[in-house]
C-alpha positions as CSV (number, residue, x, y, z in Angstrom):
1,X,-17.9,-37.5,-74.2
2,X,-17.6,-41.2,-75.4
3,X,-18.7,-43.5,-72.1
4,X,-15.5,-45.1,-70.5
5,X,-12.9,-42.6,-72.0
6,X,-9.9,-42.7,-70.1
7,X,-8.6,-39.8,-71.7
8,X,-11.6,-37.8,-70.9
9,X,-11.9,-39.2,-68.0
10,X,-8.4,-37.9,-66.9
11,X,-9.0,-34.3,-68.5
12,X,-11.4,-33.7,-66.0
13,X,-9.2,-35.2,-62.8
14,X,-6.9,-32.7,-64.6
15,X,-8.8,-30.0,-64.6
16,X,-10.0,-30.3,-61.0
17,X,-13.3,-32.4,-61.2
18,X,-14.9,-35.3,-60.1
19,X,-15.0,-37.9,-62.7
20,X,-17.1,-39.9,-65.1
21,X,-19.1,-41.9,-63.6
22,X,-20.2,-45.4,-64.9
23,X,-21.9,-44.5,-67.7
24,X,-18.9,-41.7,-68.6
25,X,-21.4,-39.0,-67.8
26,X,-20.1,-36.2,-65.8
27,X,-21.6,-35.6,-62.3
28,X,-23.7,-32.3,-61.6
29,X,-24.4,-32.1,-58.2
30,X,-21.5,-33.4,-56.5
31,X,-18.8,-30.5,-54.8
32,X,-15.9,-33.3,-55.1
33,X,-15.1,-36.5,-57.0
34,X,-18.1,-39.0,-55.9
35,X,-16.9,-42.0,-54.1
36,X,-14.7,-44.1,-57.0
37,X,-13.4,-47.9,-57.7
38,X,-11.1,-49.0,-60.2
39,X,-11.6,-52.9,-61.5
40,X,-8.0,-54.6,-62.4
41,X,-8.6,-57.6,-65.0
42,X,-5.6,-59.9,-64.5
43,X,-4.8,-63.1,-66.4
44,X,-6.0,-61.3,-69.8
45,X,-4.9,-62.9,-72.8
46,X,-5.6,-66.7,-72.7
47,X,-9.1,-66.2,-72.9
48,X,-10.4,-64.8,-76.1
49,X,-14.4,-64.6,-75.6
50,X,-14.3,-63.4,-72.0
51,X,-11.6,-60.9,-72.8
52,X,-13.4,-59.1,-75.9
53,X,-16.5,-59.1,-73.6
54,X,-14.5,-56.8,-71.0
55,X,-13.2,-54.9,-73.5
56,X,-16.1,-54.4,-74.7
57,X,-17.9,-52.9,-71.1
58,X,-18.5,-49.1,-71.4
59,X,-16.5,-48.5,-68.4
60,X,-12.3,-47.8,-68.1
61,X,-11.3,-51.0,-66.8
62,X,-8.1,-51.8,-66.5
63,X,-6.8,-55.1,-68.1
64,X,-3.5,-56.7,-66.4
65,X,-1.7,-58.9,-69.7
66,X,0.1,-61.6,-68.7
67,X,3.3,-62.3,-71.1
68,X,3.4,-64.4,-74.4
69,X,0.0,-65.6,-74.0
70,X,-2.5,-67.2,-77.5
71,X,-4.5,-63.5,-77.4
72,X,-2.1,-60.7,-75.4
73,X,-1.1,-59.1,-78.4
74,X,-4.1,-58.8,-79.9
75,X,-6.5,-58.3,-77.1
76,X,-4.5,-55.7,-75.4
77,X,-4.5,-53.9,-79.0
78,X,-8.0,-54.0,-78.8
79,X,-8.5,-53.0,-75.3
80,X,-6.3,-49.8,-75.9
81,X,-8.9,-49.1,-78.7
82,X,-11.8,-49.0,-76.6
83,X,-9.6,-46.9,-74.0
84,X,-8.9,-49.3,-71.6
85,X,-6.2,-49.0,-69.6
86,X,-3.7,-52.0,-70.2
87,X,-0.9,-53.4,-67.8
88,X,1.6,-56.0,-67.6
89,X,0.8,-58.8,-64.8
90,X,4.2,-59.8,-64.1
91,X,4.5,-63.9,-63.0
92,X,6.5,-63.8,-60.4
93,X,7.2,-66.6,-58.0
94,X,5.0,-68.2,-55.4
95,X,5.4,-70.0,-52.0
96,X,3.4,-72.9,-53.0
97,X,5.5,-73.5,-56.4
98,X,3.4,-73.3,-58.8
99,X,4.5,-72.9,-63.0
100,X,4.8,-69.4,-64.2
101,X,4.4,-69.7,-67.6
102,X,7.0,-67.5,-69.6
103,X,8.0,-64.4,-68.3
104,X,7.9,-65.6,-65.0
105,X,10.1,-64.1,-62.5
106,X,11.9,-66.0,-60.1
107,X,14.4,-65.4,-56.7
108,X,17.1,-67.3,-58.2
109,X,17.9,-64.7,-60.8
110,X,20.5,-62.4,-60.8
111,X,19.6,-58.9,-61.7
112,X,20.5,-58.8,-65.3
113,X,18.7,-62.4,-65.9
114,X,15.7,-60.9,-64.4
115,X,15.9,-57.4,-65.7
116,X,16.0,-59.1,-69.2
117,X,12.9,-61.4,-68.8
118,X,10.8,-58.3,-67.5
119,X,11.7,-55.9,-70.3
120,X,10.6,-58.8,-72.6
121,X,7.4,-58.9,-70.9
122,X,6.7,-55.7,-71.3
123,X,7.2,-55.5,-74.9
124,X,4.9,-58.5,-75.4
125,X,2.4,-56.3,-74.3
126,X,1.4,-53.4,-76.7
127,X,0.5,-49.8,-74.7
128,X,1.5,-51.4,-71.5
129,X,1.4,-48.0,-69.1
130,X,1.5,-50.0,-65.7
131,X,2.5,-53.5,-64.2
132,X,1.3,-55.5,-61.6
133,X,2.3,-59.3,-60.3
134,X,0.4,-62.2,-61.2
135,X,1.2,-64.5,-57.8
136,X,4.4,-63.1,-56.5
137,X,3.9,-64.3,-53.1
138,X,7.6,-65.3,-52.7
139,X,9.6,-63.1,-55.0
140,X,7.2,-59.8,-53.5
141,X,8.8,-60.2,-50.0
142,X,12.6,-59.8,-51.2
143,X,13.6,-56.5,-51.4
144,X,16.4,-56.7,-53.9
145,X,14.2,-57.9,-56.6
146,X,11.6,-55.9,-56.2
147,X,14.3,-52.7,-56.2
148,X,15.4,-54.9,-59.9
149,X,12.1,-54.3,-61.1
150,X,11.2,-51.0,-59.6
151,X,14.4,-49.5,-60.7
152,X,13.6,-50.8,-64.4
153,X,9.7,-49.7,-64.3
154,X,11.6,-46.0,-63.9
155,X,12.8,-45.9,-66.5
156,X,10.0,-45.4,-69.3
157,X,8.1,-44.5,-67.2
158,X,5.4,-47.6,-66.0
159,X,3.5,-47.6,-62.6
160,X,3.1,-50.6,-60.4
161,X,0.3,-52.0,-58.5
162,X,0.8,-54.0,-55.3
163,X,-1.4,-57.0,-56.6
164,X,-1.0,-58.1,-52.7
165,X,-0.7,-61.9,-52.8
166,X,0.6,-61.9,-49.4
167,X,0.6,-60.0,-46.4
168,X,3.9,-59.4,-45.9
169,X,4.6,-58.2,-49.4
170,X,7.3,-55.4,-49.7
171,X,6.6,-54.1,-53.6
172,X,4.6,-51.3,-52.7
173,X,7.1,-49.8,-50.0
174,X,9.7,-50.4,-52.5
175,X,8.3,-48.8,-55.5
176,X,7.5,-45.7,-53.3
177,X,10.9,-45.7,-52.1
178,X,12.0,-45.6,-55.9
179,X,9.5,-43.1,-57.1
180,X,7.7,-45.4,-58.9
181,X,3.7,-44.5,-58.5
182,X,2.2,-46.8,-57.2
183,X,-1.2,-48.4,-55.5
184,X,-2.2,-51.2,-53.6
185,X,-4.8,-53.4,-54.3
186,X,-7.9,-53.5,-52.1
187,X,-10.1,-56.0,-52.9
188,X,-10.0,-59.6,-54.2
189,X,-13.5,-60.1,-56.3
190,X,-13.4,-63.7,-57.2
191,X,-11.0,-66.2,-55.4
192,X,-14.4,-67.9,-54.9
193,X,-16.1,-68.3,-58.5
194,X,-20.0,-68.0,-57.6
195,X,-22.3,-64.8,-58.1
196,X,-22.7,-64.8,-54.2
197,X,-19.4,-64.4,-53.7
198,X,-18.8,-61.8,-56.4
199,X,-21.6,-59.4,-55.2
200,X,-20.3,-59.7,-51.8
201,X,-16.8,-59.1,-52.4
202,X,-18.1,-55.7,-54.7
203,X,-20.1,-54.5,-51.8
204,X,-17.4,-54.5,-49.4
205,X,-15.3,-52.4,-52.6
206,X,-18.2,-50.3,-52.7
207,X,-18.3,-49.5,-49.0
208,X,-14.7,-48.9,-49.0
209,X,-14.7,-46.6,-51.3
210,X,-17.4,-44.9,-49.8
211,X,-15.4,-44.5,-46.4
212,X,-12.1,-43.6,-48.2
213,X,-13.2,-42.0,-51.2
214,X,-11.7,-44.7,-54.0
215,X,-10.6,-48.5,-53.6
216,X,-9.1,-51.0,-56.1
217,X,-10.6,-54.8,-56.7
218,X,-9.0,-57.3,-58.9
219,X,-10.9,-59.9,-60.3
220,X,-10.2,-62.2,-63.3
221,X,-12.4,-63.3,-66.4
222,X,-14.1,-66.0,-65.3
223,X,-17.4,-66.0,-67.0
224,X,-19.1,-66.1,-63.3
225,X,-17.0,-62.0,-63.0
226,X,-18.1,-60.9,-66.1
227,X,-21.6,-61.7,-66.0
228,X,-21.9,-60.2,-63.0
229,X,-19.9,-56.6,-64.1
230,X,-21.8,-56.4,-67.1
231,X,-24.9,-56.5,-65.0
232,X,-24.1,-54.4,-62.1
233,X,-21.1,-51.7,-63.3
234,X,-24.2,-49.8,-65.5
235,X,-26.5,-49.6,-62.7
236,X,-23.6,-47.5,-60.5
237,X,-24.7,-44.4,-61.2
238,X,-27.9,-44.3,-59.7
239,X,-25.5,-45.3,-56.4
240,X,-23.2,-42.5,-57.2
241,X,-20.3,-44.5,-57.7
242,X,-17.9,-43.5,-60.4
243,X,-15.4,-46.0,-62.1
244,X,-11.9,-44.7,-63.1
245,X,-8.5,-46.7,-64.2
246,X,-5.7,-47.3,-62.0
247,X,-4.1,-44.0,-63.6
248,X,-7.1,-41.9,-62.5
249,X,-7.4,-43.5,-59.6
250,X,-3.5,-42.5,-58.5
251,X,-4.4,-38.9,-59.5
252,X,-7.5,-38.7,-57.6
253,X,-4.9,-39.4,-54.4
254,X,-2.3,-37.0,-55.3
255,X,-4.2,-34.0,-55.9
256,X,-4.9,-34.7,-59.2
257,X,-1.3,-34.3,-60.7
258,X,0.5,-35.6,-63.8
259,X,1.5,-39.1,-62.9
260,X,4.6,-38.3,-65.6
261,X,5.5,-35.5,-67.1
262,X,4.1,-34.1,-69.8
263,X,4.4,-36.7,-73.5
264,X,6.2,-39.5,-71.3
265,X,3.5,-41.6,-71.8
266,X,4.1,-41.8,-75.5
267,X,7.9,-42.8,-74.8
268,X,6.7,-45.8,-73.3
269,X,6.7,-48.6,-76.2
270,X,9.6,-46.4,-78.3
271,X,11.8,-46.7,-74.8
272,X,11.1,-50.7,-74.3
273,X,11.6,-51.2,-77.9
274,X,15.5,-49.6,-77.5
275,X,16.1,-50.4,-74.5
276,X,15.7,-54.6,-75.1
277,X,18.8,-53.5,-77.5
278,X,21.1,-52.8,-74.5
279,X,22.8,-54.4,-72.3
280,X,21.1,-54.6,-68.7
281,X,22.1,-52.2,-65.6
């Protein structure tokens, strides 16, 4: 099996197994799944050389695109190459005003404004399969947007990911409520940008998903994060800890079921493609 496939990867949460762990080797003495973390890249596609060097990790990573940006197209082309998993991250608005950058999403939108800007989005993005928000710490407490987006992520079908900006976020709930898949995010890896604060933000991802049997970090390429994952993520296996994508992750939680039904995940870009050709709901 080729280390880091997702696709392998998900065969065996399909089939019933634990899965690949770090190195994509498949574990032999565990009964279950081994204690499992998924790693969310966000801001991907501004920064070329850190970018390619995540993409290039053995592990299934998953990399969170922001809209538009110099290397999104290109990157995230690469990263579904090396079976990464590859998201949309979604600027949505932020209590403390700070620029969005295109595609950003704001509260003063009306639902078709907004619906149109996130379909964009996700067709800058080639194999998008999920989304998440990149800030969103005023536009994730107001339900009737976040029903906007969930009710548009439906329809290809994408999952969300609570990024989780601020406490009182209601995008999780509401994707639920929709029955859009979703997960929450667990751990922040690098709001602080020294190796100190990197390895101690892993170890409490580590120990989380050793209590609850998987957990979810976002981090961000800074050189300081990659350095340190391209250091530590190989030497996981000898701590029995398995890395998995957000997808995997989801199934691992739901008794290993389809997150969509059967070839919807090759509607995904087809869909966008037809549906920035029709009027908005």
């Amino acid at each position: 099996m080729k280390p880091g496939s997702f696709f392998a990867l998900a065969l065996v949460l399909l089939l019933g197994t634990g899965p690949c762990l770090a190195n994509g080797t498949a574990p032999v003495t565990y009964e279950g799944p081994p204690p499992t973390i998924a790693i969310i890249i966000d801001d991907m596609g501004a920064n070329a050389r850190e970018g390619r060097r995540l993409i290039n990790l053995e592990q299934p990573l998953t990399l969170a695109f922001l809209p538009w940006r110099r290397h999104t197209t290109e990157l995230a082309t690469l990263a579904h190459r090396n079976q990464k998993e590859v998201m949309l991250h979604a600027p949505m608005e932020n209590t403390r005003s700070i620029g969005l950058g295109p595609g950003g999403l704001t509260a003063d939108m009306d639902q078709a404004t907004l619906t149109r800007i996130l379909r964009q989005s996700l067709h800058a993005v080639p194999h998008v399969q999920g989304v998440n928000n990149h800030m969103g710490s005023l536009l994730t407490q107001l339900s009737e947007p976040m029903e906007w987006v969930m009710d548009e992520l439906a329809n290809y079908p994408l999952y969300f990911v609570d990024s989780r900006t601020i406490a009182t976020t209601v995008a999780g709930k509401t994707a639920a409520r929709k029955q859009v898949p979703t997960v929450t995010r667990d751990v922040f890896l690098d709001h602080e940008q020294t190796e100190e604060f990197v390895h101690q933000q892993f170890q409490q991802l580590i120990r989380k998903a050793r209590r609850d049997g998987t957990a979810i970090a976002i981090g961000h390429p800074h050189t300081v994060t990659v350095d340190y994952l391209e250091r530590v993520l190989p030497e996981l296996d000898e701590q029995g800890i398995a890395v998995a994508t957000v997808s995997a992750i989801w199934a691992m939680r739901h008794n290993n079921q389809r997150m969509f039904a059967e070839g919807a995940r090759h509607q995904i870009e087809p869909t966008i493609a037809e549906r920035l050709d029709q009027p908005e709901d």
